[in-house]
C-alpha positions in Angstrom: 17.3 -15.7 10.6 15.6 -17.4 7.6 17.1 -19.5 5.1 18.0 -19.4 1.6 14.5 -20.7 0.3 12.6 -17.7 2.2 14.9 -15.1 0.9 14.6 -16.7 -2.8 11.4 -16.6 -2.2 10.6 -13.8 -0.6 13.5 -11.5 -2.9 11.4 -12.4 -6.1 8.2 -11.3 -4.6 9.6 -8.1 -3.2 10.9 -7.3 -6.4 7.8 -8.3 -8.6 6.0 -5.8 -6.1 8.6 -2.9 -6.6 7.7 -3.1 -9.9 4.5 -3.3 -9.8 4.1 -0.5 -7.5 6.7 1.9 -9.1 4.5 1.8 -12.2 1.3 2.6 -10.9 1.7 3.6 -6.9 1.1 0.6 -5.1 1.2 -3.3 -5.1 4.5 -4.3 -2.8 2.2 -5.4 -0.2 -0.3 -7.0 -2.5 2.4 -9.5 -4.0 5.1 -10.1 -1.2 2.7 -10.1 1.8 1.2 -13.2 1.1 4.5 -14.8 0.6 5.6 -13.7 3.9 2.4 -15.1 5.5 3.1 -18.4 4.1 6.7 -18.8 4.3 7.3 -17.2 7.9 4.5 -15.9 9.6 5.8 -14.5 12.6 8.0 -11.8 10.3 4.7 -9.8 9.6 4.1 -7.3 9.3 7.3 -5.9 11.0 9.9 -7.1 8.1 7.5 -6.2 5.3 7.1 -2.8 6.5 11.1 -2.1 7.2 11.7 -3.8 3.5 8.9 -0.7 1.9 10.5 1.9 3.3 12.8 2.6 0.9 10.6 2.1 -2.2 8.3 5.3 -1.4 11.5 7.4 -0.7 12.7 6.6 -4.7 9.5 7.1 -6.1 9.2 10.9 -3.9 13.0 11.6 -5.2 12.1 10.6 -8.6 8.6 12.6 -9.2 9.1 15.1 -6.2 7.2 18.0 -8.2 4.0 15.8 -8.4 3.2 15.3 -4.8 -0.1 16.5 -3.8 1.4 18.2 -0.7 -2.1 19.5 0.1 -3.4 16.0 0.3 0.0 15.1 2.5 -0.5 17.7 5.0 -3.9 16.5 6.0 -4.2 13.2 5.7 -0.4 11.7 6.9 -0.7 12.9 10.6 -4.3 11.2 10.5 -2.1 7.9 9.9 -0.9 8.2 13.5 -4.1 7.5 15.0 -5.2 5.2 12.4 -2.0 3.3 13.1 -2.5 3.1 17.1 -5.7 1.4 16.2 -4.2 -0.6 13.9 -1.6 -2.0 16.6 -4.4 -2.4 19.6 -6.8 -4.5 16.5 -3.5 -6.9 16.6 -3.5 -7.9 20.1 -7.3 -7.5 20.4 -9.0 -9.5 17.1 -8.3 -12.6 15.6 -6.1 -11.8 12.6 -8.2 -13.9 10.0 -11.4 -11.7 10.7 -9.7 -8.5 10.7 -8.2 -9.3 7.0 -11.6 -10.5 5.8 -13.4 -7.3 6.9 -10.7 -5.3 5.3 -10.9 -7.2 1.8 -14.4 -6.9 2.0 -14.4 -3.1 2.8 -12.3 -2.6 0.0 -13.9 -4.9 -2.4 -16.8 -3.4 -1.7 -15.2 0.3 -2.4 -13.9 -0.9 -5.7 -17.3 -1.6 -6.7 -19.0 1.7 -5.8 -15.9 3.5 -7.7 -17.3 1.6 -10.7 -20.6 2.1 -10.5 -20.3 5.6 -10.1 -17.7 5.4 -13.4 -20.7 4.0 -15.5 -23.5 6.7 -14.3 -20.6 9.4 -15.0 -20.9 8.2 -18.6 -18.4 4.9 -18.7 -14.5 3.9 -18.0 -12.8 6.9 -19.2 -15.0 9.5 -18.7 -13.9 10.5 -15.3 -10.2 10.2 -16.4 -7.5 12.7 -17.0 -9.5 16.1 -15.8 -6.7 17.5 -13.9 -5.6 18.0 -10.4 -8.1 18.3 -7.6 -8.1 19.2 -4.4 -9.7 17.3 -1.5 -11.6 17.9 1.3 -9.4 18.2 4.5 -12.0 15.7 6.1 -11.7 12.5 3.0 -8.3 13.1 3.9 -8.2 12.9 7.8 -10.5 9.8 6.8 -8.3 8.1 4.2 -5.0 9.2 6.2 -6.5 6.8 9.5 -7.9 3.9 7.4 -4.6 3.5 5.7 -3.2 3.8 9.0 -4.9 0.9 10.4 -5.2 -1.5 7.6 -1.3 -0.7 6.8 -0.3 -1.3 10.5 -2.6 -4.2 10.9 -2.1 -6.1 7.6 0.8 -4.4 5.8 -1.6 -3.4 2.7 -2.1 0.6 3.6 -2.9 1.0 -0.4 -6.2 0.9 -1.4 -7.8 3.7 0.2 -5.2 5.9 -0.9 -5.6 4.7 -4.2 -9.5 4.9 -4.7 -9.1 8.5 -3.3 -6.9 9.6 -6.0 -7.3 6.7 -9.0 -8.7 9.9 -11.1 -5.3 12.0 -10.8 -2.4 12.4 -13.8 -0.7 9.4 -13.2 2.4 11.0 -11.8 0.4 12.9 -8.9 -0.9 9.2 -8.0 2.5 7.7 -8.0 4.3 10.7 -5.8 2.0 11.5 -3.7 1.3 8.1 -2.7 4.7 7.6 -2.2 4.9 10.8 0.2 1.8 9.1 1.9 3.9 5.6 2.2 7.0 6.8 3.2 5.2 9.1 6.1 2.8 6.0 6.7 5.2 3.4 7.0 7.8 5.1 9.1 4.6 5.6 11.8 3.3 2.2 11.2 6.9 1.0 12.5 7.5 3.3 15.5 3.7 2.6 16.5 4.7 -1.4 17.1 7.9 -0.8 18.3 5.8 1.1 20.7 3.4 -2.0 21.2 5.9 -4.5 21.3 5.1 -6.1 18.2 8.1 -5.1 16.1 11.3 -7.5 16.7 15.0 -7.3 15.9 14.3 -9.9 14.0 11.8 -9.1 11.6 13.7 -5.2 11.4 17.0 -7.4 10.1 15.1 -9.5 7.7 13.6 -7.0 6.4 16.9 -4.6 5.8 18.2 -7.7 3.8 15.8 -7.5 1.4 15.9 -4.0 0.4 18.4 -4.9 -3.1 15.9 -6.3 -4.2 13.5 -3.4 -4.0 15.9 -1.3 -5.5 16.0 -3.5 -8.3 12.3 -3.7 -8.5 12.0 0.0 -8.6 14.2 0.1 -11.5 12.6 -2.5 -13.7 8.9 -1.1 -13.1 10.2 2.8 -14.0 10.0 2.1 -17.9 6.4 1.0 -17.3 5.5 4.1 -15.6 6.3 6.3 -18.6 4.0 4.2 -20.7 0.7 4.2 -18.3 -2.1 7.3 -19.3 -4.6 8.4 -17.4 -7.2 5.4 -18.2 -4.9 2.7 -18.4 -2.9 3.9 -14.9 -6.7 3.9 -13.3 -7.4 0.7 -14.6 -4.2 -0.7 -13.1 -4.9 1.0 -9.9 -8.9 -0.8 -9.9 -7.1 -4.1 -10.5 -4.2 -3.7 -7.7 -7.0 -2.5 -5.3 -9.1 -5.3 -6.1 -6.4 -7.7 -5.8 -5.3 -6.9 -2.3 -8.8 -7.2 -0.8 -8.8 -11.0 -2.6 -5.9 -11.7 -0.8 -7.2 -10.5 2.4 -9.8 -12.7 2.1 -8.2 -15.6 0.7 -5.4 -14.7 3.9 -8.3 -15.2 6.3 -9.7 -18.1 5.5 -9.2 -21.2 8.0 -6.4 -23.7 6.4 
């Protein structure tokens, strides 16, 4: 089991990331798995994953009437396959090159979202128009990339996020919760499956979760203050931030 420095460590980044990602949907994986990478390496992405599944379950509980159950009921069980890809890309590619061409992909996503924001007529102009309801097929396709990127790099967020970064904030916050808690619980059976999930990294992980629950507490305040624009603008910056760090993961030490 680790010792007292990695769970210091790795507590405060867990929590920072609760916060973060109880205000706006997502950002646990952004700020604690890079920790993890650095501290203890061979916990990921098992203990991240067993430390996040309680985080999507509050935010469900706490904004239940704001899930886009729609959106749930098509793209989750695309997760599954996405996921089984996810786990084979572990064993078969060099970990560095499958986080680079993830952070590019979704670098490169981030910037299409804005330039179709300024042809729309600038920031806020595509912000705060209600619910809609998407396509059965962007959701099988978001559903499977979150699958893979979440199994294979513990960062499932961003495509969830650019699919719905135009929703009332609440419906962005539940429903990728719904999408996380679904997501992650597959993600965890599928390398249990492969043989990539220890006792280990499942006990590590469960020793962490106070401090996710305090997290989820501190960001809640937040969450009652982000609008439409602002909550979009968060979710463009948390987005952009993970594929960073997927590149900056990647590149040789």
């Amino acid at each position: 089991m680790p010792g007292t420095t990695f769970f210091l460590l790795a507590g405060a980044a867990v929590l920072l990331g609760s916060a973060v990602q109880s205000a706006v949907g997502l950002g646990l994986g952004l700020v604690a798995a890079p920790v993890f990478v650095v501290l203890e390496p061979s916990l990921m992405p098992g203990t991240l994953l067993t430390t996040t599944v309680l985080l999507p379950l509050l935010t469900v509980r706490a904004e239940w009437r704001h899930v886009d159950w729609h959106g749930l009921r098509w793209g989750l069980p695309a997760r599954l396959p996405g996921a089984v890809a996810g786990a084979w890309l572990l064993t078969a590619t060099d970990p560095r090159l499958l986080g680079a061409l993830v952070g590019s992909m979704v670098l490169v996503a981030v910037a299409a979202s804005l330039c179709g924001t300024r042809r729309a007529g600038g920031p806020g102009a595509e912000v705060g128009q209600g619910t809609r309801r998407f396509s059965p097929a962007a959701l099988v396709v978001v559903g499977a990339a979150a699958g893979l990127t979440g199994t294979a790099t513990s960062i499932a967020g961003p495509p969830l996020a650019l699919l719905y970064q135009r929703q009332p904030p609440a419906r962005v916050r539940a429903t990728l919760g719904g999408f996380f808690l679904g997501g992650t619980l597959i993600s965890l059976l599928t390398l249990a499956g492969a043989g990539e999930l220890t006792a280990r990294q499942v006990g590590t992980g469960l020793l962490l979760v106070p401090f996710v629950v305090a997290g989820f507490a501190a960001g809640r305040p937040l969450a009652r203050r982000l609008g439409p624009a602002r909550l979009r603008t968060a979710v463009l910056a948390v987005v952009s931030l993970s594929g960073a760090a997927l590149l900056v993961r990647s590149l040789p030490l």
